[in-house]
mmCIF file of the N, C-alpha and C atoms, coordinates in Angstrom:
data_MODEL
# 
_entry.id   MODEL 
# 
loop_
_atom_site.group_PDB 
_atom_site.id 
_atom_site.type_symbol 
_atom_site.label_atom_id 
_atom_site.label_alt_id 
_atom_site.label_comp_id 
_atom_site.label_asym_id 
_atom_site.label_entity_id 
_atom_site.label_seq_id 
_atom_site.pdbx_PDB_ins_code 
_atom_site.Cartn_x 
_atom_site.Cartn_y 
_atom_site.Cartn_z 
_atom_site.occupancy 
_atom_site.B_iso_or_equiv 
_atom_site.pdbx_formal_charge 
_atom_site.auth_seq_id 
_atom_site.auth_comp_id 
_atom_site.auth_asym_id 
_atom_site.auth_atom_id 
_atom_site.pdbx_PDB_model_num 
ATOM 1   N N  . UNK A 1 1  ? 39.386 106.535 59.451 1.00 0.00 ? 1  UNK A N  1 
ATOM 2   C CA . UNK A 1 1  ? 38.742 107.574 60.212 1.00 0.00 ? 1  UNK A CA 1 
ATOM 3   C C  . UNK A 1 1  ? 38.912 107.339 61.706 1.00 0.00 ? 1  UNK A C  1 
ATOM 4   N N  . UNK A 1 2  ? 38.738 105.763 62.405 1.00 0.00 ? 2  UNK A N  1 
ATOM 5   C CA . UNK A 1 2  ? 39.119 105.698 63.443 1.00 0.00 ? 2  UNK A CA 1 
ATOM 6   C C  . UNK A 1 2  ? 39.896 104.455 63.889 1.00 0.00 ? 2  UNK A C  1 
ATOM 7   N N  . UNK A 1 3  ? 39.949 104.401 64.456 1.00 0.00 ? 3  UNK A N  1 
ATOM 8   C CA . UNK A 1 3  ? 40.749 102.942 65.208 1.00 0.00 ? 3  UNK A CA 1 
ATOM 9   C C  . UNK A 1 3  ? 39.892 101.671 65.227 1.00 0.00 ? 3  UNK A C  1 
ATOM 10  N N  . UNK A 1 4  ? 38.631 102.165 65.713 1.00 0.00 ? 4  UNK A N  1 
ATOM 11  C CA . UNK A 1 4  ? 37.273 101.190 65.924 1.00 0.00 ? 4  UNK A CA 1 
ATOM 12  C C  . UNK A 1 4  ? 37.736 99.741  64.394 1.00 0.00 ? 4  UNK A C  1 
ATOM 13  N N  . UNK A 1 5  ? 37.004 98.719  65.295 1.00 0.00 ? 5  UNK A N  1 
ATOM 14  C CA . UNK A 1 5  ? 36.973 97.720  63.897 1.00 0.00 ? 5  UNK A CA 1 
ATOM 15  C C  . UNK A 1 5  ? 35.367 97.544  62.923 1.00 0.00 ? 5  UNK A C  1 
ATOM 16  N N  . UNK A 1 6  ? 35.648 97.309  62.085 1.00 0.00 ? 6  UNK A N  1 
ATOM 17  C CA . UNK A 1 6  ? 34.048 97.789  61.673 1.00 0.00 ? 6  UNK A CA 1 
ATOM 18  C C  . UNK A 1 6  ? 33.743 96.631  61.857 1.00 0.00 ? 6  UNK A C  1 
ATOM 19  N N  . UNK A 1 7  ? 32.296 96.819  61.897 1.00 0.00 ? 7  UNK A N  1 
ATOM 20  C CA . UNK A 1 7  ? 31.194 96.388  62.920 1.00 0.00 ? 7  UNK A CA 1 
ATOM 21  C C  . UNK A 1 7  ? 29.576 95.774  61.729 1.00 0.00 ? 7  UNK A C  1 
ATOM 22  N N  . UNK A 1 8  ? 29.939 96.620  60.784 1.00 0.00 ? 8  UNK A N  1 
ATOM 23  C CA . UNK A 1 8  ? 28.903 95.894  60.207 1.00 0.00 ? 8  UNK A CA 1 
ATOM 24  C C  . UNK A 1 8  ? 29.041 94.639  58.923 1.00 0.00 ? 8  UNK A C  1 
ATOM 25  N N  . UNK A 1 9  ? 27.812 94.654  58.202 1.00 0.00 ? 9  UNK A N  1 
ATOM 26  C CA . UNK A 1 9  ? 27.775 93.281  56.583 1.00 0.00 ? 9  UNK A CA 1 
ATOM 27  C C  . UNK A 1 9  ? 27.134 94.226  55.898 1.00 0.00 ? 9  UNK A C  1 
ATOM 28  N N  . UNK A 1 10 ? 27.151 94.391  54.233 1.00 0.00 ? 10 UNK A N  1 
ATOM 29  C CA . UNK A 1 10 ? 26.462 95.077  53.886 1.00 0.00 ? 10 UNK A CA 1 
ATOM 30  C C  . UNK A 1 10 ? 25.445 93.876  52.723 1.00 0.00 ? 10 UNK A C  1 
ATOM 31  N N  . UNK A 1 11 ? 24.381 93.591  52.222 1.00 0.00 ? 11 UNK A N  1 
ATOM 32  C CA . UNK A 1 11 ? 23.895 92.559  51.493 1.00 0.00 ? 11 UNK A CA 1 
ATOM 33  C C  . UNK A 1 11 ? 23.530 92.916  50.858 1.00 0.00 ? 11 UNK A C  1 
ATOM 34  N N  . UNK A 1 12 ? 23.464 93.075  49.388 1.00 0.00 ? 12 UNK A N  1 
ATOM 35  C CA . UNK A 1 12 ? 22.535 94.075  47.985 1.00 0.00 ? 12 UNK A CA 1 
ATOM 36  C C  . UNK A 1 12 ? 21.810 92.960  47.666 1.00 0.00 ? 12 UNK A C  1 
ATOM 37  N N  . UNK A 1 13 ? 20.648 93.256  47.085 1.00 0.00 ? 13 UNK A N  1 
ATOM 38  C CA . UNK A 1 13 ? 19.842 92.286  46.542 1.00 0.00 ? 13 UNK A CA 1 
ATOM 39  C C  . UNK A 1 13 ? 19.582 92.491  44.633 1.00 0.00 ? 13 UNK A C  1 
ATOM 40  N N  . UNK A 1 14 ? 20.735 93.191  44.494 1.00 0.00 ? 14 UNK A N  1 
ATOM 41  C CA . UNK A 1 14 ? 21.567 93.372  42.749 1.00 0.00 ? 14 UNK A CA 1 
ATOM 42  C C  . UNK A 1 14 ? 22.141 93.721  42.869 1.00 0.00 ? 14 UNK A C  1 
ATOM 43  N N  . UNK A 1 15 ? 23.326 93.688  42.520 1.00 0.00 ? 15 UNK A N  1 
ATOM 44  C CA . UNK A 1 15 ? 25.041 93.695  41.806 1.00 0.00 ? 15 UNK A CA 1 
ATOM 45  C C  . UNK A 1 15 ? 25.050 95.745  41.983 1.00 0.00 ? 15 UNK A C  1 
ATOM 46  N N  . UNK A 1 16 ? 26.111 95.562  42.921 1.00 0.00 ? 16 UNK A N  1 
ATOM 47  C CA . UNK A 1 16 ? 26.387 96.852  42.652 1.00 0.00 ? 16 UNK A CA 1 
ATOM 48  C C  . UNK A 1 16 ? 28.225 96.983  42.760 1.00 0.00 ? 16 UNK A C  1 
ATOM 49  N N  . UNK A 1 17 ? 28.593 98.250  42.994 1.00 0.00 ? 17 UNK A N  1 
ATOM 50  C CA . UNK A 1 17 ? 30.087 98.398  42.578 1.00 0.00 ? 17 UNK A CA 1 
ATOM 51  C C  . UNK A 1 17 ? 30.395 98.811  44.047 1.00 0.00 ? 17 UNK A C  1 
ATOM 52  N N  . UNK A 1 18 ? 31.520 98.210  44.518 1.00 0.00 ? 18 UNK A N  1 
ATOM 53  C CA . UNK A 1 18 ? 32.066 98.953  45.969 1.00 0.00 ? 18 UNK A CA 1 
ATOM 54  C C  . UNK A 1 18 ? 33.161 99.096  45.888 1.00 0.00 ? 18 UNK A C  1 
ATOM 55  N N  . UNK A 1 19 ? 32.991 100.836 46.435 1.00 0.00 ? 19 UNK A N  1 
ATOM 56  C CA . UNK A 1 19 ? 34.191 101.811 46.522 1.00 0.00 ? 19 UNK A CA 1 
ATOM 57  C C  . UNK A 1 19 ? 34.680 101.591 47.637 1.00 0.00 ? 19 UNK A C  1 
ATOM 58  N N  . UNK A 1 20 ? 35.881 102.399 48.224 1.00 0.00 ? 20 UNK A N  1 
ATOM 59  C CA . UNK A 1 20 ? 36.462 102.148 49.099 1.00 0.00 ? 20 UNK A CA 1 
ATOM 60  C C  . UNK A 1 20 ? 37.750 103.650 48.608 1.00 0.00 ? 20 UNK A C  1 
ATOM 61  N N  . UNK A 1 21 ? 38.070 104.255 49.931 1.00 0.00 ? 21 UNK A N  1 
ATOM 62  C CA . UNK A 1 21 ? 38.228 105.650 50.379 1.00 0.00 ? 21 UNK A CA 1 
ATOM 63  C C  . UNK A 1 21 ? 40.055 104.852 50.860 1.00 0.00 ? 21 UNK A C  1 
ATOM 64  N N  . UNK A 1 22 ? 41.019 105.546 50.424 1.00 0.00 ? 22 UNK A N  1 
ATOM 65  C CA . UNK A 1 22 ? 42.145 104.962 51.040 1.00 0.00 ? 22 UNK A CA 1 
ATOM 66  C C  . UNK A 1 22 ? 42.564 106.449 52.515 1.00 0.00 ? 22 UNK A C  1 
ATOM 67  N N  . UNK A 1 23 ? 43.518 106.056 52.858 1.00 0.00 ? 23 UNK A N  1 
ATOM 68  C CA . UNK A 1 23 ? 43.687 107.184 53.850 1.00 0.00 ? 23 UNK A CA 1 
ATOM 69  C C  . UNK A 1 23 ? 44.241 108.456 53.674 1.00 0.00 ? 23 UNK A C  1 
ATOM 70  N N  . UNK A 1 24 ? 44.706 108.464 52.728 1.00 0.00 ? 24 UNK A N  1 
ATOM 71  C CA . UNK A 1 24 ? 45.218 109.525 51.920 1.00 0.00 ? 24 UNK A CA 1 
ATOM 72  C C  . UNK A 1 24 ? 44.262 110.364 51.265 1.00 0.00 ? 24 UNK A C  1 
ATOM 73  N N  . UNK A 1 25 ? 42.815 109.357 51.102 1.00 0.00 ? 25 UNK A N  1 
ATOM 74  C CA . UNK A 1 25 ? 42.508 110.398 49.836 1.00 0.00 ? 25 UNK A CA 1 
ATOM 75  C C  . UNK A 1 25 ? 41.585 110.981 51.026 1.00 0.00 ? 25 UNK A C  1 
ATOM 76  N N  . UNK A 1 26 ? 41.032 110.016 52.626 1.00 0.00 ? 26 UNK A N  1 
ATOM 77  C CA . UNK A 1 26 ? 40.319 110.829 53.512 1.00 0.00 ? 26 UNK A CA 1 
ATOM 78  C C  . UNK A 1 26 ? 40.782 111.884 53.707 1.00 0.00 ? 26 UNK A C  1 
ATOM 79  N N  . UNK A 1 27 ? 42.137 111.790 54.304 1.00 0.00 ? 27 UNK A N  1 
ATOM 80  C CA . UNK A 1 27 ? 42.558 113.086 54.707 1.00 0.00 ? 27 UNK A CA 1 
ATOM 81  C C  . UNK A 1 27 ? 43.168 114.269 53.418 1.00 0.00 ? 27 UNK A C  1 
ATOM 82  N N  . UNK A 1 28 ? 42.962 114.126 52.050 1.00 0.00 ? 28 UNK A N  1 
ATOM 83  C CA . UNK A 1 28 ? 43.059 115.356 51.222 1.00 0.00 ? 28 UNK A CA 1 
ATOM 84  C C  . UNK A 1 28 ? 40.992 116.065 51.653 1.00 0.00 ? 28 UNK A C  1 
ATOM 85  N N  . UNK A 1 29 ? 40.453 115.303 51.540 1.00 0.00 ? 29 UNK A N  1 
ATOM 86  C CA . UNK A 1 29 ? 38.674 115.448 52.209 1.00 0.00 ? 29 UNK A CA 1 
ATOM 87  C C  . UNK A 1 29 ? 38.676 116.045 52.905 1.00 0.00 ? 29 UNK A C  1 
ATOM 88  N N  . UNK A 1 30 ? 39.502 115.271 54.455 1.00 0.00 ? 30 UNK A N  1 
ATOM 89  C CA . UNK A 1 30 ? 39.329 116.364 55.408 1.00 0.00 ? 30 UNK A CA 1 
ATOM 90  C C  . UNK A 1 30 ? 39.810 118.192 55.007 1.00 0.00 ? 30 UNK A C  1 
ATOM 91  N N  . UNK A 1 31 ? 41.136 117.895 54.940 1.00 0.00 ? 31 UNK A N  1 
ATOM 92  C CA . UNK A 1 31 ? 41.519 119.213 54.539 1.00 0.00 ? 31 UNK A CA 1 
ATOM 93  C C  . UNK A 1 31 ? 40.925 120.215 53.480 1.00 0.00 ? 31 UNK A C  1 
ATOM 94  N N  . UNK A 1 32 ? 40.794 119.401 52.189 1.00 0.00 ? 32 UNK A N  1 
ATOM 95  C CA . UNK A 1 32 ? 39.828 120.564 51.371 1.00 0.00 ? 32 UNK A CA 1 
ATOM 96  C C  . UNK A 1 32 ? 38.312 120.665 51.453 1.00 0.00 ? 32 UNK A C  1 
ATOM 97  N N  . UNK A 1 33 ? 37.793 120.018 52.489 1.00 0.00 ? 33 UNK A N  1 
ATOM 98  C CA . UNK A 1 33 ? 36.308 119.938 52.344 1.00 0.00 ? 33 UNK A CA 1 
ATOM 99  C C  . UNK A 1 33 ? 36.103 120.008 53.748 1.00 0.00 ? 33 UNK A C  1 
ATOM 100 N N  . UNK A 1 34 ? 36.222 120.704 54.709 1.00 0.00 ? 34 UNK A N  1 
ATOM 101 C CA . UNK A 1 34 ? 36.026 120.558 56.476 1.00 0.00 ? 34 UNK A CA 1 
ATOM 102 C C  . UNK A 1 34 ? 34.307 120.452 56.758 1.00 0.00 ? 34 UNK A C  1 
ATOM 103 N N  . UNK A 1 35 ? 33.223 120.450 55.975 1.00 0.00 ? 35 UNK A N  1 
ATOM 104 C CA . UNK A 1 35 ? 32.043 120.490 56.200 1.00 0.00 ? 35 UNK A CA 1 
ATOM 105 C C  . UNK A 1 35 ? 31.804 118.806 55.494 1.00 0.00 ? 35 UNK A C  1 
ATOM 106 N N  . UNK A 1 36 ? 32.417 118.032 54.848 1.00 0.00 ? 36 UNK A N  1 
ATOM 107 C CA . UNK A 1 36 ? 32.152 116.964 54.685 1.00 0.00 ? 36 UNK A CA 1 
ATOM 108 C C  . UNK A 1 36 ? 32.554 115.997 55.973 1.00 0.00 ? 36 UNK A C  1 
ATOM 109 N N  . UNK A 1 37 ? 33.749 116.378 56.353 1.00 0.00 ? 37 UNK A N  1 
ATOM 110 C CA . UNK A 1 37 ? 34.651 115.597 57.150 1.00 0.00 ? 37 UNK A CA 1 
ATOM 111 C C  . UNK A 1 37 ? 33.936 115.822 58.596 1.00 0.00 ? 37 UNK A C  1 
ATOM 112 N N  . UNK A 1 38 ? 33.167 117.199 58.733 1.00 0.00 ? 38 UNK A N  1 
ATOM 113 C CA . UNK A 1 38 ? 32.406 117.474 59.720 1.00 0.00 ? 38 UNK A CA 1 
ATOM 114 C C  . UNK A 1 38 ? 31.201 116.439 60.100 1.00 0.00 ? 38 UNK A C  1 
ATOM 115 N N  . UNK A 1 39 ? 30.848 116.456 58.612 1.00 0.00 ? 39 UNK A N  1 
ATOM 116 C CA . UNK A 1 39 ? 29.612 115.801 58.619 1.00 0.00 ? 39 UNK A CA 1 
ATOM 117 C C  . UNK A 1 39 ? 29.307 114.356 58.627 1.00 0.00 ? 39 UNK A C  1 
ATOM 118 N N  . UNK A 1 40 ? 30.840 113.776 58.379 1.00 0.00 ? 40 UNK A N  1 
ATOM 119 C CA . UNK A 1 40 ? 30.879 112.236 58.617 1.00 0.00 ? 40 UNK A CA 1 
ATOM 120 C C  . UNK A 1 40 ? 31.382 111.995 60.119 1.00 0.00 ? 40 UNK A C  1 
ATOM 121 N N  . UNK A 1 41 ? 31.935 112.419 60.801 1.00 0.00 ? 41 UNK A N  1 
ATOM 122 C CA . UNK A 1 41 ? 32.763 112.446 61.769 1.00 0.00 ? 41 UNK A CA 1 
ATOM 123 C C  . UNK A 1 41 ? 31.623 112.867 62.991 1.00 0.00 ? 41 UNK A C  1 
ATOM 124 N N  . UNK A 1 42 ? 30.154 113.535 62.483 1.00 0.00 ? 42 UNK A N  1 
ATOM 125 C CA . UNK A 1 42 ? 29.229 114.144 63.484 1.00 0.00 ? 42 UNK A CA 1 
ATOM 126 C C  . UNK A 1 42 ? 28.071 112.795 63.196 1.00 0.00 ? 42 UNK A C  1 
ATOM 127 N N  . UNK A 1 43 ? 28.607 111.829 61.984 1.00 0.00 ? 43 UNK A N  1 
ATOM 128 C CA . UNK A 1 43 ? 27.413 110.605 61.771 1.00 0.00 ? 43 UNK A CA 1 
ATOM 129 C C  . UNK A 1 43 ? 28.398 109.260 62.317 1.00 0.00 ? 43 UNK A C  1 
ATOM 130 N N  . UNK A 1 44 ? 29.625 109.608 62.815 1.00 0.00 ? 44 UNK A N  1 
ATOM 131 C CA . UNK A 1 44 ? 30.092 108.311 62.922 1.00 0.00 ? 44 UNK A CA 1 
ATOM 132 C C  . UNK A 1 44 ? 30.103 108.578 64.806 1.00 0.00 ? 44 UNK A C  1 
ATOM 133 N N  . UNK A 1 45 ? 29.792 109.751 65.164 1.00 0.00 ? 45 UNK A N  1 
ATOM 134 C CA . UNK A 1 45 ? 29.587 110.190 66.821 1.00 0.00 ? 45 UNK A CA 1 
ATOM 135 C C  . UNK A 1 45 ? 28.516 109.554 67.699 1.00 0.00 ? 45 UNK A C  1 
ATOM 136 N N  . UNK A 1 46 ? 27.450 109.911 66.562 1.00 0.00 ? 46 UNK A N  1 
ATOM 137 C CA . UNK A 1 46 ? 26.126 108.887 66.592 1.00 0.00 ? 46 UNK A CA 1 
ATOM 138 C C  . UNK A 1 46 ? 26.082 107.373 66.894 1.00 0.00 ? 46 UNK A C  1 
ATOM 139 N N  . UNK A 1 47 ? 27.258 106.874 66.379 1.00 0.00 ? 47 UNK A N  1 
ATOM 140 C CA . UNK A 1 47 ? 27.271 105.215 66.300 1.00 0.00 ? 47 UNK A CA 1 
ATOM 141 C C  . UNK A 1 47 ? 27.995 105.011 67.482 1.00 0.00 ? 47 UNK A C  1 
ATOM 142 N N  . UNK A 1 48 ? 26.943 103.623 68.172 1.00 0.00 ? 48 UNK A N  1 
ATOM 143 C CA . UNK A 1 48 ? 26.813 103.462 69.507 1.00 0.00 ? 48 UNK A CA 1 
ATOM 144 C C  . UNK A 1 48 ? 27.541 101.742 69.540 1.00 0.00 ? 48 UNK A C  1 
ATOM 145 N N  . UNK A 1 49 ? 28.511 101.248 69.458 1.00 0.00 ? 49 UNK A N  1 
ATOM 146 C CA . UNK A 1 49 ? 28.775 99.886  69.811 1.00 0.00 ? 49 UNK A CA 1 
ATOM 147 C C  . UNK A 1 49 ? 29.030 99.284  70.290 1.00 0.00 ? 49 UNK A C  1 
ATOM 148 N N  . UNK A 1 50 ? 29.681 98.075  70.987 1.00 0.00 ? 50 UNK A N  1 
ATOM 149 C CA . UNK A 1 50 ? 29.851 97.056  72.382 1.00 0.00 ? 50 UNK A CA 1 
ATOM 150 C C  . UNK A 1 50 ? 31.326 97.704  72.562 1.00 0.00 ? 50 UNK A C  1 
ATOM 151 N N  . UNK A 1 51 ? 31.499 97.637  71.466 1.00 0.00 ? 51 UNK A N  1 
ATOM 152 C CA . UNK A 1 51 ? 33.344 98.486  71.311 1.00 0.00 ? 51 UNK A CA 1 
ATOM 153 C C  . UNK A 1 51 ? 33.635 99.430  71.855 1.00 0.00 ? 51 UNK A C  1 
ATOM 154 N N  . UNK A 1 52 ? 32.738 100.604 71.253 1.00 0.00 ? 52 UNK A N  1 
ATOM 155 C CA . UNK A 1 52 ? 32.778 101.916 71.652 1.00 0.00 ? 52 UNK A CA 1 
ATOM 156 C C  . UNK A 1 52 ? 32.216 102.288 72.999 1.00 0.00 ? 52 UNK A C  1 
ATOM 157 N N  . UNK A 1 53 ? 31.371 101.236 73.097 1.00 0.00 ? 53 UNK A N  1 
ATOM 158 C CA . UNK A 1 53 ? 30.782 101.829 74.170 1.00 0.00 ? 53 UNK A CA 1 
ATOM 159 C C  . UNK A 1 53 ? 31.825 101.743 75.498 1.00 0.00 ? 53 UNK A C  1 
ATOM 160 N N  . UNK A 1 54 ? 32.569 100.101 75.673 1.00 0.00 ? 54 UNK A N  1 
ATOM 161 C CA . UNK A 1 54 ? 33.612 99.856  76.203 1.00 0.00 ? 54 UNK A CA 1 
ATOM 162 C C  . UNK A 1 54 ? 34.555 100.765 76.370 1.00 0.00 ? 54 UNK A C  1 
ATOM 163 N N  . UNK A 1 55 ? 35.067 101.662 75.996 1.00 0.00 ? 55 UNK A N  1 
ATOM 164 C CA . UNK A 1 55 ? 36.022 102.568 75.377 1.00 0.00 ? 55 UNK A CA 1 
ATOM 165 C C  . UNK A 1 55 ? 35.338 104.028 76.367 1.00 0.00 ? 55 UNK A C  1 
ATOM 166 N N  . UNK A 1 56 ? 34.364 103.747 76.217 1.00 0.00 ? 56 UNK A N  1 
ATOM 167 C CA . UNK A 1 56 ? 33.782 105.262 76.556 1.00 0.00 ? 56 UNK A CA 1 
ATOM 168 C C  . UNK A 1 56 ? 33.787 105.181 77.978 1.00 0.00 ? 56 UNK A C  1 
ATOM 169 N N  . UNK A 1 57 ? 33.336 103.810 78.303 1.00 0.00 ? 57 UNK A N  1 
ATOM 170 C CA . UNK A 1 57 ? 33.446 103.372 79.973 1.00 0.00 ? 57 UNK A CA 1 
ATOM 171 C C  . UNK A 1 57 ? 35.219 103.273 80.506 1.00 0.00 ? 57 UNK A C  1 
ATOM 172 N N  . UNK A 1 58 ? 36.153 103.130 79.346 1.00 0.00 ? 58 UNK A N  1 
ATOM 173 C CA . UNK A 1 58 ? 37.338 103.371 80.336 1.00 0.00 ? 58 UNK A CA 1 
ATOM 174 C C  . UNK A 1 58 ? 37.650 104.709 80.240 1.00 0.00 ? 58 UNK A C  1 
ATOM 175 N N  . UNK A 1 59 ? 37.457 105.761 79.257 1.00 0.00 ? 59 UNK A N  1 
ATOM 176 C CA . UNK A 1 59 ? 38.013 107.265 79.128 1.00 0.00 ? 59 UNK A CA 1 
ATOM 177 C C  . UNK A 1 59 ? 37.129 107.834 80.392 1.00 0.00 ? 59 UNK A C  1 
ATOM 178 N N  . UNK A 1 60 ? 35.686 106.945 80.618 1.00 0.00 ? 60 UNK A N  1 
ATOM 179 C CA . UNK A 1 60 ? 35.059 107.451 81.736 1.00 0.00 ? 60 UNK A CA 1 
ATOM 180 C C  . UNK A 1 60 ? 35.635 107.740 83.134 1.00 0.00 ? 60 UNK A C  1 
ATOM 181 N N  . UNK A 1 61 ? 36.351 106.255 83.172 1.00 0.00 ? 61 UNK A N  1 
ATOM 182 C CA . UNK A 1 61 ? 36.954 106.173 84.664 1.00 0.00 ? 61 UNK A CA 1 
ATOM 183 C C  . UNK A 1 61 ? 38.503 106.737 84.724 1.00 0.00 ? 61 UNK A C  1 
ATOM 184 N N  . UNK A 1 62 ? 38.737 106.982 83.752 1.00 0.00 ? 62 UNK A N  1 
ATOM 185 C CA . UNK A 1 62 ? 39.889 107.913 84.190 1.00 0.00 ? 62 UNK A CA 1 
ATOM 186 C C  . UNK A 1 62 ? 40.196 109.434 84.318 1.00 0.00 ? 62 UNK A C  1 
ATOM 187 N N  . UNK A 1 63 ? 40.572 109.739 86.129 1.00 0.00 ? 63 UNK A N  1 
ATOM 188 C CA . UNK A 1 63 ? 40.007 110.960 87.313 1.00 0.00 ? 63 UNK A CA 1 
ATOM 189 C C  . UNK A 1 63 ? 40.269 111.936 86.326 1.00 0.00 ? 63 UNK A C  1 
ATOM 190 N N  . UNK A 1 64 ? 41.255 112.109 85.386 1.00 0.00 ? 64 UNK A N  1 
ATOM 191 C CA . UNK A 1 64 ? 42.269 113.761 84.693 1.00 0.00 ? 64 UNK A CA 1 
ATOM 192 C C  . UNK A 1 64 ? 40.997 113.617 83.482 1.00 0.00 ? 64 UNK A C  1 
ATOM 193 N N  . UNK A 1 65 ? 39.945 112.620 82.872 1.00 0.00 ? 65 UNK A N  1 
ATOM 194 C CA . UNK A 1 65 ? 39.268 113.131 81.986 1.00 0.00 ? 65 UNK A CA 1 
ATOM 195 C C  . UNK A 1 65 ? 37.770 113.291 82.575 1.00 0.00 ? 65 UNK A C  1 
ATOM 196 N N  . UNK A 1 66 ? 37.678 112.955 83.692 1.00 0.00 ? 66 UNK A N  1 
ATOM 197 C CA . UNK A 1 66 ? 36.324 113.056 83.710 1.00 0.00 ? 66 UNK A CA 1 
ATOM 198 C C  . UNK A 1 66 ? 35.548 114.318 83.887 1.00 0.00 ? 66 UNK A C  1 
ATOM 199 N N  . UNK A 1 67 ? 34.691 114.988 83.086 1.00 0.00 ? 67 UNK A N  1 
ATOM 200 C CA . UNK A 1 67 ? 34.030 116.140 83.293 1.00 0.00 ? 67 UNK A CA 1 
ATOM 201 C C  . UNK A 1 67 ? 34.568 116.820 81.843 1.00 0.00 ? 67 UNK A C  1 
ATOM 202 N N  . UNK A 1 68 ? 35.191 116.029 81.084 1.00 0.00 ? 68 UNK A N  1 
ATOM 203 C CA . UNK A 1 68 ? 35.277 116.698 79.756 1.00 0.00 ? 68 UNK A CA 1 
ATOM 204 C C  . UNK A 1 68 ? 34.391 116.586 78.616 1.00 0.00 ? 68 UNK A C  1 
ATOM 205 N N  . UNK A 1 69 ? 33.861 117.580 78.246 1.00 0.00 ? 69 UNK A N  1 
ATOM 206 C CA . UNK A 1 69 ? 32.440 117.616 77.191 1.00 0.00 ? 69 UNK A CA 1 
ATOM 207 C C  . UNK A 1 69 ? 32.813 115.972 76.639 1.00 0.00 ? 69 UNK A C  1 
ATOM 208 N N  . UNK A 1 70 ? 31.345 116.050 75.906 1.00 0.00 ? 70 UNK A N  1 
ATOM 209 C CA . UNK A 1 70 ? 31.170 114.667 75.531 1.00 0.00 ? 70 UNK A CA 1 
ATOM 210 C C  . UNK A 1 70 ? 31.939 114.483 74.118 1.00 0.00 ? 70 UNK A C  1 
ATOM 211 N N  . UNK A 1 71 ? 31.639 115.533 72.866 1.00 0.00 ? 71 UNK A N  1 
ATOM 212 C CA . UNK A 1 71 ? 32.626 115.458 71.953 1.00 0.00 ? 71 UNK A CA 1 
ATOM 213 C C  . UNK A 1 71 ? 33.908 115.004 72.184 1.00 0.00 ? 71 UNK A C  1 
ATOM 214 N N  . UNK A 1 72 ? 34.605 115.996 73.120 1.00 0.00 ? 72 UNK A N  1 
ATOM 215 C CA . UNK A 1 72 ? 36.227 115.410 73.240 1.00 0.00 ? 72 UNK A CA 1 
ATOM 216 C C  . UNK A 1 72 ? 36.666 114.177 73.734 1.00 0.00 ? 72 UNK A C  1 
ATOM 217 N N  . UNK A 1 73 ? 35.431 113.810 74.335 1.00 0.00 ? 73 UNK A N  1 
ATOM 218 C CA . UNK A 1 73 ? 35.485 112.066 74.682 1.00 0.00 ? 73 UNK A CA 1 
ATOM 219 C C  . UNK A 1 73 ? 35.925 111.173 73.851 1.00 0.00 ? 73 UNK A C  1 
ATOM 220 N N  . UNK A 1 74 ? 34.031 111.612 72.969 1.00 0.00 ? 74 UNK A N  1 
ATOM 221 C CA . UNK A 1 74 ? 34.474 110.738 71.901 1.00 0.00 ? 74 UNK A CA 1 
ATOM 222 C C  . UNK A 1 74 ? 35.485 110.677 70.658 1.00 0.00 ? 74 UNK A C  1 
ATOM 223 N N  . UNK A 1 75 ? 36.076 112.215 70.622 1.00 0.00 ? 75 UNK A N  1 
ATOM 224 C CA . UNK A 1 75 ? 37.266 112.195 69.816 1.00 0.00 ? 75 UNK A CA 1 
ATOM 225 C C  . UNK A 1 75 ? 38.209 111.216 70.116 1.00 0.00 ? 75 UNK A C  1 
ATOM 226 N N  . UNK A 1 76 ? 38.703 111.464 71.245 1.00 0.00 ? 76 UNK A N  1 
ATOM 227 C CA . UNK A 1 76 ? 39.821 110.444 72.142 1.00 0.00 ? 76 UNK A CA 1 
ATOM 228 C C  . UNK A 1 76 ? 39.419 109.256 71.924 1.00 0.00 ? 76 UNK A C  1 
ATOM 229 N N  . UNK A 1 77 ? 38.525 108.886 72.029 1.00 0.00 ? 77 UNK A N  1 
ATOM 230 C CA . UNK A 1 77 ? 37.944 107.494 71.805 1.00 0.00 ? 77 UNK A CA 1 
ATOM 231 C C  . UNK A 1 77 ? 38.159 106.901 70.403 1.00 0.00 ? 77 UNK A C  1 
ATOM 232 N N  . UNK A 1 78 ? 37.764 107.767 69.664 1.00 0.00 ? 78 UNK A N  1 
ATOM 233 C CA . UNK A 1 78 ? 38.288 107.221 68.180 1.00 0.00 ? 78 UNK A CA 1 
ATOM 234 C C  . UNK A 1 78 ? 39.216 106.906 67.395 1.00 0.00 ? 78 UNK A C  1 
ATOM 235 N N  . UNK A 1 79 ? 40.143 107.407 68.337 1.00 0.00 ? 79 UNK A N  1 
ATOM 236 C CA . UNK A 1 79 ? 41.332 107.446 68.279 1.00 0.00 ? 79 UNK A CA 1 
ATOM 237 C C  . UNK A 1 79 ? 42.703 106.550 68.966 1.00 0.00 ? 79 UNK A C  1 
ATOM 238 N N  . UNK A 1 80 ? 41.746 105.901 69.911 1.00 0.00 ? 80 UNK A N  1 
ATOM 239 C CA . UNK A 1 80 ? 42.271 105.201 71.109 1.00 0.00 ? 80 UNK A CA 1 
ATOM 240 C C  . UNK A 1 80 ? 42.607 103.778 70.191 1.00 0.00 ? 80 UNK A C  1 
ATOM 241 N N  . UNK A 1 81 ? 43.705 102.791 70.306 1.00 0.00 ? 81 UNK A N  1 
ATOM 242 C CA . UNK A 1 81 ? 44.275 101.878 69.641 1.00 0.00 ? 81 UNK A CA 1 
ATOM 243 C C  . UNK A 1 81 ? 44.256 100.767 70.951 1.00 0.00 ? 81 UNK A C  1 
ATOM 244 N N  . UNK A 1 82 ? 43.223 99.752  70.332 1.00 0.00 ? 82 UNK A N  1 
ATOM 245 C CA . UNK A 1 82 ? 42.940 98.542  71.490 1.00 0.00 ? 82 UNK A CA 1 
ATOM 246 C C  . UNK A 1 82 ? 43.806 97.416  71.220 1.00 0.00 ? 82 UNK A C  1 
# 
């Protein structure tokens, strides 16, 4: 979904099964489902990290983006390869 490195641990306290989404099958999602892909992509906008935040402070300082809504920021940002 983005470039970002993930950031979290997950710990169950009973045995459960973990899935895992390859990139292919995200993007058949995105395309046949645009209100899912909306809706992960508007919960992963939300997430605030040392990473991202970094990222947001250089798309900041550069003069040709500054004053561009905050969405398209963070699109660019997600996208950006560190």
């Amino acid at each position: 979904m983005s470039n970002l490195k993930r950031t979290c641990t997950v710990k169950t306290t009973t045995s459960c099964v973990m899935k895992t989404l390859s990139k292919e099958s995200l993007t058949m999602i995105k395309n046949q489902f645009p209100a899912i892909s909306d809706n992960l992509f508007s919960k992963m906008y939300e997430y605030q990290d040392r990473d991202m935040m970094q990222r947001m402070h250089y798309v900041n300082n550069i003069p040709y983006l500054r004053g561009l809504p905050e969405d398209i920021i963070r699109k660019l940002i997600y996208h950006l390869k560190m």
